[in-house]
C-alpha positions in Angstrom: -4.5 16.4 23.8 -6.0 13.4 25.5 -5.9 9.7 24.8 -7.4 9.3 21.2 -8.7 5.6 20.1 -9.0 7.0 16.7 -5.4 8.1 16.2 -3.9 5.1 18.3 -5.7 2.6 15.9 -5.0 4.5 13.1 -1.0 4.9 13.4 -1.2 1.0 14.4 -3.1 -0.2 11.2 -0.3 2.0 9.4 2.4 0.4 11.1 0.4 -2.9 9.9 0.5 -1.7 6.5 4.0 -0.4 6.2 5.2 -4.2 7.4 2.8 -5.9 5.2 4.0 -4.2 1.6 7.8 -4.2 3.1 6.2 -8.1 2.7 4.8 -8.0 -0.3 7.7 -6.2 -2.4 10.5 -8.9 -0.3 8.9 -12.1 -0.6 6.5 -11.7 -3.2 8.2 -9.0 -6.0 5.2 -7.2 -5.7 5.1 -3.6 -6.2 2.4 -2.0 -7.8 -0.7 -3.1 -5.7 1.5 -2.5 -2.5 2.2 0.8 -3.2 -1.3 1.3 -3.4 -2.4 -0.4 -0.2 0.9 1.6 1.5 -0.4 4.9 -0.1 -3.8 4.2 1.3 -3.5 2.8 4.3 -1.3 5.6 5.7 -3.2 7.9 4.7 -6.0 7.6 7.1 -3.7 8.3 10.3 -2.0 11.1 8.3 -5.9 12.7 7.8 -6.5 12.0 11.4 -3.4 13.8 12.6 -4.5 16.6 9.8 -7.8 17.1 11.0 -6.6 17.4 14.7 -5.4 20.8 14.0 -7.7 21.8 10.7 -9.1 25.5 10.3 -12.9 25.3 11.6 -15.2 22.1 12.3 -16.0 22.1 8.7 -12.4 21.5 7.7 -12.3 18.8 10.7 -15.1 17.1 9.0 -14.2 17.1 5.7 -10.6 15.7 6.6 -12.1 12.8 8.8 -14.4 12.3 5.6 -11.1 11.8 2.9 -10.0 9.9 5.9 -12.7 7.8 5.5 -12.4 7.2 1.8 -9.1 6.3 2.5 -9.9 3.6 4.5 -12.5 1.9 2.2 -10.0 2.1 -0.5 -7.6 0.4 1.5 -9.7 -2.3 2.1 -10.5 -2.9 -1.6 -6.9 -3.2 -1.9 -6.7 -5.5 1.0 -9.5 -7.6 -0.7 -8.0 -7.3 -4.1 -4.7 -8.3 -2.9 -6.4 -11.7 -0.9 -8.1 -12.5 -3.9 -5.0 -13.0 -6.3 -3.6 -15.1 -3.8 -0.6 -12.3 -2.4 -1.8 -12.7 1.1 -3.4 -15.7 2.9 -6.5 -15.7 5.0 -4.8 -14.9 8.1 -3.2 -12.1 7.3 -6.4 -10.9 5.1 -8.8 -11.1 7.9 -7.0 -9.5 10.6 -6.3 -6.4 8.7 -9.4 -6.1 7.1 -11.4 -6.3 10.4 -8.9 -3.3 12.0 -10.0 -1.4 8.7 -13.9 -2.0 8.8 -13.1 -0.8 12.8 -11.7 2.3 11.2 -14.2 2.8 9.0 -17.2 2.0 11.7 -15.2 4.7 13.9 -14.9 7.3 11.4 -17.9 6.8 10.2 -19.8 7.5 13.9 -17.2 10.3 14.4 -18.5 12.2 11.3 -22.0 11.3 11.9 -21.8 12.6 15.5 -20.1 15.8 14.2 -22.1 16.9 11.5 -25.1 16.5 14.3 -23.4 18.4 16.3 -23.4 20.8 13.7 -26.8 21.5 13.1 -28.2 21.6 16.7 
């Protein structure tokens, strides 16, 4: 299998997300909404991987598509988390701009699929 910018930035933002709760739950004693964001947020390269080898193109679809809901819900969590003060700016705006990329990416992919589909 070839290069994949989808996978790569994927298993990066859950690399980002693993280090940022193992933040959250050391310096900050916070557990609930980082398990969340760590449930989340690793779940879109874990769909991505998943859909590499699904059943048909449907199934490929559909697991891109829970990939996709994944990745909004992480960044409510991100944006939830920013907004009661667990995480500053910084740290807010860099990951939420690799998740909207996620989301933009996924987003075409499926789009671009599902064309594919019909013609």
């Amino acid at each position: 299998m070839g290069k994949s910018v989808l996978r790569d930035k994927s298993y990066q933002f859950a690399i980002q997300t693993v280090r940022l709760v193992q933040w959250l739950q050391a310096e900050k004693k916070e557990y609930v909404l980082s398990k969340q964001m760590l449930r989340s947020g690793t779940a879109v390269g874990a769909l991505i991987r998943e859909a590499e080898f699904g059943q048909s193109h449907a199934d490929f679809i559909h697991k891109l598509s829970i990939a996709l809901k994944e990745a909004n819900e992480t960044e409510y969590w991100l944006c939830l988390l920013y907004d009661t003060n667990y995480i500053k700016e910084v740290e807010f705006k860099q990951m939420q701009t690799e998740c909207k990329e996620l989301i933009a990416i996924l987003v075409t992919s499926i789009k671009t699929l599902k064309l594919k589909t019909k013609n």
